[in-house]
C-alpha positions in Angstrom: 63.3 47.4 36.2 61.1 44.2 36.6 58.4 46.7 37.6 58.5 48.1 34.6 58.5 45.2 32.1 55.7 44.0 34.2 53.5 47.4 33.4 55.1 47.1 29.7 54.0 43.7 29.6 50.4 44.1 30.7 49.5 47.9 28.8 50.3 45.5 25.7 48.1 42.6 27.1 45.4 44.9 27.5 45.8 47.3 24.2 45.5 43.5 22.8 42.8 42.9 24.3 40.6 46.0 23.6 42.0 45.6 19.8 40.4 42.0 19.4 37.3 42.9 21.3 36.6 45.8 19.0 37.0 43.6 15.8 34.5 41.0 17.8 32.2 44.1 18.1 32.3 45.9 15.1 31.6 42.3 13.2 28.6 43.7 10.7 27.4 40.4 9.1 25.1 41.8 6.6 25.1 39.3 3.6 22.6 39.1 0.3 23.1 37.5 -3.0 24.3 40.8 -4.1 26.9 41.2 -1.4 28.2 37.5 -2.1 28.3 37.4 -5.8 31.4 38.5 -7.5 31.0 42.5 -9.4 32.7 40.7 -13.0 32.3 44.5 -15.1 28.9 43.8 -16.5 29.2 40.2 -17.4 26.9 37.5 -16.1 29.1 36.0 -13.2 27.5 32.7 -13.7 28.7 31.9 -17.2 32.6 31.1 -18.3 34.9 33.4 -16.8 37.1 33.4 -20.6 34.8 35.3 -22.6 36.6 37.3 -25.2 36.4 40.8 -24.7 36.0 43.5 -26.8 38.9 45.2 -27.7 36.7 48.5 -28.7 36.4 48.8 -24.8 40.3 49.1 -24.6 41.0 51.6 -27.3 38.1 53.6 -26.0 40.0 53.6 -22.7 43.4 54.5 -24.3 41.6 57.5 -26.2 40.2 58.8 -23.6 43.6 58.9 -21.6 45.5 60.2 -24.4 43.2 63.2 -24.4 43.2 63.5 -20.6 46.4 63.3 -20.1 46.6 66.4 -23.1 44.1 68.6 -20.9 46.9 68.7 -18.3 49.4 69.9 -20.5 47.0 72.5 -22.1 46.1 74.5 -18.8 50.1 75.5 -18.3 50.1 76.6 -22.1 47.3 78.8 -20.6 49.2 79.9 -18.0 52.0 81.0 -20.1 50.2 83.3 -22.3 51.0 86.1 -19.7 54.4 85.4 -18.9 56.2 84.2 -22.4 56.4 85.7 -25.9 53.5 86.1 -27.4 55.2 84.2 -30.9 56.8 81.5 -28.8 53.4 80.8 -27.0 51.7 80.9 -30.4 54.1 78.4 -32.3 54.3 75.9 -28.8 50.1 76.2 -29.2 49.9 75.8 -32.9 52.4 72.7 -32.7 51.0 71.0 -30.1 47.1 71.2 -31.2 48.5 70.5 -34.7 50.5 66.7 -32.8 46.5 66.6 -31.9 44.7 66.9 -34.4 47.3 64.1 -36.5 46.2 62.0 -33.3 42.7 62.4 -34.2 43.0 62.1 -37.6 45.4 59.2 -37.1 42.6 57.2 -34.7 39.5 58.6 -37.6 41.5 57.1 -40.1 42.0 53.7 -38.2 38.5 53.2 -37.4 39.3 53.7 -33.6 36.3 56.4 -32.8 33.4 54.1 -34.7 31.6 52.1 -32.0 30.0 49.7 -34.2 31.0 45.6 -34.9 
């Protein structure tokens, strides 16, 4: 039994071991200005960090995820063109590109989609 805690003991001395030595070894200290200055989205790093932001950046960003998260839900409307009614499938498509189309109409009329300020 003290055998064995004595092998136990030294397998994890060693696995420690190897573990630290690879991290000594595998130490790549590579470092320019670019490497060491902070990525801040396109901002000079150097000035104030509380800049206000655009908020056209946002919506743009919202937009775009409203309509990819409707691509998803398109391809199984897709799909069930083969296996549905063809009336069924033709109202559920006509409803949902007409909850779309408000959307884009909706975002048009708000002034979301114009890019200049």
């Amino acid at each position: 039994m003290i055998l064995m805690t004595t092998i136990l003991i030294l397998i994890l001395m060693f696995s420690n071991l190897l573990m630290i030595l690879s991290i000594i070894l595998s130490k790549k200290s590579f470092s320019d200005r670019e490497k060491c200055s902070p990525f801040e989205c396109g901002f000079d790093p150097k000035s104030s960090a509380r800049i206000p932001f655009s908020l056209h950046f946002f919506l743009i960003t919202i937009i775009f995820l409203i309509f990819d998260v409707e691509i998803a839900l398109i391809f199984p409307i897709i799909y069930l063109f083969k296996t549905v009614n063809f009336f069924i499938w033709m109202k559920t498509s006509i409803f949902f590109i007409i909850i779309l189309l408000l959307g884009v109409y909706h975002e048009w009329n708000q002034n979301m989609l114009i890019w200049t300020n």
